[in-house]
C-alpha positions, 0 to 999 in steps of 0.5 A, a space after each residue: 328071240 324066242 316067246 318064253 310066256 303066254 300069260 294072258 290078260 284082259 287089261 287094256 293096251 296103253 301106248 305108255 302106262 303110268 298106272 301099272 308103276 304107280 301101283 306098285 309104288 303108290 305108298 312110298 309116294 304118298 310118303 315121300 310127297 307127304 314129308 315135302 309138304 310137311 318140309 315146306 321145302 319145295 323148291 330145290 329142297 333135299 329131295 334134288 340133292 338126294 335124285 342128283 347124287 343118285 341119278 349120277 350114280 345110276 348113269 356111272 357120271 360124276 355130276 347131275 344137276 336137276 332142271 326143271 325139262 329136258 328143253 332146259 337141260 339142253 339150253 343150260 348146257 349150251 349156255 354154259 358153253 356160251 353158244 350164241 350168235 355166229 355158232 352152228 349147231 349141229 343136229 339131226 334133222 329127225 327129231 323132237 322140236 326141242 333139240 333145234 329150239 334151244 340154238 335158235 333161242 341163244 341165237 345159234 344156228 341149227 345146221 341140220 343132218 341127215 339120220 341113218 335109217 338103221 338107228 335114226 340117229 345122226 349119220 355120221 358120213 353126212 355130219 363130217 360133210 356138212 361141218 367142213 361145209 360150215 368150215 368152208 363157207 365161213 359165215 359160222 363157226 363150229 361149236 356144237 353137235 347135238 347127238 340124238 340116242 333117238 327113241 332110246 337107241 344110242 347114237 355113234 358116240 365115239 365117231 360123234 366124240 371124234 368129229 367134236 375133238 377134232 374141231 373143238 367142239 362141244 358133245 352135247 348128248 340129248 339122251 331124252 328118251 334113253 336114259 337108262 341105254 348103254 354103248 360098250 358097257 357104259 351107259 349114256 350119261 358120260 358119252 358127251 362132255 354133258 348129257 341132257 335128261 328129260 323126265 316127262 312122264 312118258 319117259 323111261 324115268 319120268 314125273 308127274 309132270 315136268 323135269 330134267 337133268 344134266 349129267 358130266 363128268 366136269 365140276 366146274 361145268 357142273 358148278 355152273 349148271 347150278 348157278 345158271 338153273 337159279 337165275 346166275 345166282 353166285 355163293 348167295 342168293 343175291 349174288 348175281 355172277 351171270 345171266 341165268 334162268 329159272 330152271 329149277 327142279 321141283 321137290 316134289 318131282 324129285 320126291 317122285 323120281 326117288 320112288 321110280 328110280 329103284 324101278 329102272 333096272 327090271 323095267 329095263 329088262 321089261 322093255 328089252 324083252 317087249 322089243 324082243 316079242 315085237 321083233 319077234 313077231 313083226 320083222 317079217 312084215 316091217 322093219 323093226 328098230 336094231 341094236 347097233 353092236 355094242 349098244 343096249 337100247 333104253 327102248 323109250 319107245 319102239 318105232 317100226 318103218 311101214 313098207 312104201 306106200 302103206 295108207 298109216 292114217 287107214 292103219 292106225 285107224 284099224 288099229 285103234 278100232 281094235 283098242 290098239 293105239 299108236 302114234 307118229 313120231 314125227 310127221 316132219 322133219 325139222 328142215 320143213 318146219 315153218 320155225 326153222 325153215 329160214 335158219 335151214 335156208 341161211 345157215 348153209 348155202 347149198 345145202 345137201 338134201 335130207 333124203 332119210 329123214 324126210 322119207 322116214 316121216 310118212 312111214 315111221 309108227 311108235 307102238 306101245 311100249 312100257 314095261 307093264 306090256 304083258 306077251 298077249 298084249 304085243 301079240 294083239 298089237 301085232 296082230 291088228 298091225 299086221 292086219 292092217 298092212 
């Protein structure tokens, strides 16, 4: 890609800038949180039917159902299917804590699967392997594969969609840190039977603190998503159909969420363009995430792999000396974590290692990105990461 600006600037370089968006948007904020306080509706209040309707309209789905995280996104969604004891879930190996807690918590297994190294996202060789595994081993049966679009680069939907109709499973889409991305002109949010959204702050569309969503295209999954997010409630409050939780979506993170939505389109664009100054600039000294064809990244972040055997605490030290911050994401593979170490080692006998996902935990770096980074800045966090190699 060729550099198209050398605009300057002298403002400090964020790993993710929440400022730079609220500036622009800081008016209609005080507006729209004002009208809830005055509503005194502040729990599931017009503000979430309004960011449902157009959430799913945004992401191309029939259906979203605001929650209250993405971590309860994903356990709605497994509890909707009824996923408990006896069910293997599977689902990569390198990824956020939360994509393997949730089964743990409905007392599933998590199985977990090695990641390709060109995406970091399920390596589908490895997940066909390890469900014939489970099948032949027989102690779990088969019900969920969880796929990561990690760090807002979407994982292979159709080869997951193909393993999950060809056993009868159900596609969970954990899109937590890419919505917004795109696979064959369609963006995520449609891919699986539901698909998982997280609204943390540092996500691509995020709030002032905790939030989330389902999508699908299916009402009668989405009719249930409602009532479980409300403790099982039925057609009244004091109906009580099924055990539930209390998920719900806060009005006044709805009311946020409706003043940055409008934002997504050019921040997109934004986030492409950075990745293309980093690549740009970097692919020469380390190996910069791609685009597998047909996928539009969300670029939620933007993960580079150090060369073998570069010191990353004495780099990112250097960096960070140089105002320049980065951060791991993440140190450890699921497998090797004290919390699922036991469900790793009784859900599968003998099973195979997970060579890419524990040799990409000593060399992945995510550097800052967010659509307020200006071409001077990439240039200036490539330097001080060139430097330090």
């Amino acid at each position: 890609m060729t550099t198209t600006t050398t605009e300057t600037t002298a403002r400090p370089i964020a790993l993710f800038d929440m400022k730079a968006q609220q500036a622009l948007i800081r008016a209609e904020m005080n507006t729209r949180i004002a009208q809830v306080l005055d509503s005194g509706a502040f729990v599931n209040g017009p503000e979430v039917r309004e960011l449902e309707e157009k959430l799913a309209a945004f992401a191309g789905a029939r259906h979203a159902v605001g929650v209250s995280s993405g971590t309860d996104a994903l356990q709605i969604a497994m509890m909707a299917e009824g996923i408990g004891r006896g069910d293997a879930v599977f689902l990569p190996a390198f990824t956020y804590t939360a994509t393997a807690e949730v089964p743990l918590v409905l007392g599933a297994t998590p199985v977990f699967v090695d990641v390709a190294e060109d995406g970091f996202n399920l390596d589908i060789a490895d997940l066909r392997r390890r469900v014939a595994m489970v099948k032949q081993q027989g102690r779990l049966r088969p019900r969920a594969v969880v796929g990561v679009d990690l760090y807002g680069l979407p994982a292979d939907w159709p080869a997951i969609l193909e393993i999950c109709e060809a056993e009868g499973m159900f596609a969970l889409d954990d899109a937590a840190q890419a919505f917004g991305g795109a696979l064959d002109g369609k963006r995520l949010g449609t891919w699986g039977h539901a698909t998982a959204l997280s609204f943390y702050p540092t996500k691509t569309l995020g709030c002032y603190g905790d939030g989330g969503a389902i999508l699908t295209d299916d009402p009668a999954r989405a009719e249930l998503y409602r009532s479980l997010r409300t403790h099982g409630e039925g057609k009244t409050r004091y109906e009580v159909e099924r055990t539930g939780m209390n998920g719900r979506l806060d009005t006044l993170q709805a009311a946020i969420l409706l003043c940055k939505l409008p934002l997504m389109e050019q921040e997109l664009a934004a986030r492409t363009r950075i990745a293309g100054w980093y690549a740009d600039r970097l692919s020469n000294h380390v190996t910069v995430p791609r685009e597998r064809p047909g996928a539009q990244s969300a670029w939620g972040l933007y993960t580079v792999i150090l060369p073998d055997g570069t010191d990353r605490e004495r780099l990112m030290a250097g960096m960070k000396a140089r105002g320049v911050p980065s951060a791991i994401y993440y140190p450890k593979s699921l497998h090797h974590q004290p919390a699922y170490a036991a469900a790793h080692a009784t859900g599968l006998d003998n099973a195979p290692p997970l060579p890419v996902s524990e040799g990409l935990c000593p060399r992945v770096l995510s550097l800052p990105m967010h659509p307020y980074l200006d071409e001077a800045q990439v240039a200036a966090v490539a330097e001080a990461l060139i430097s330090g190699l």
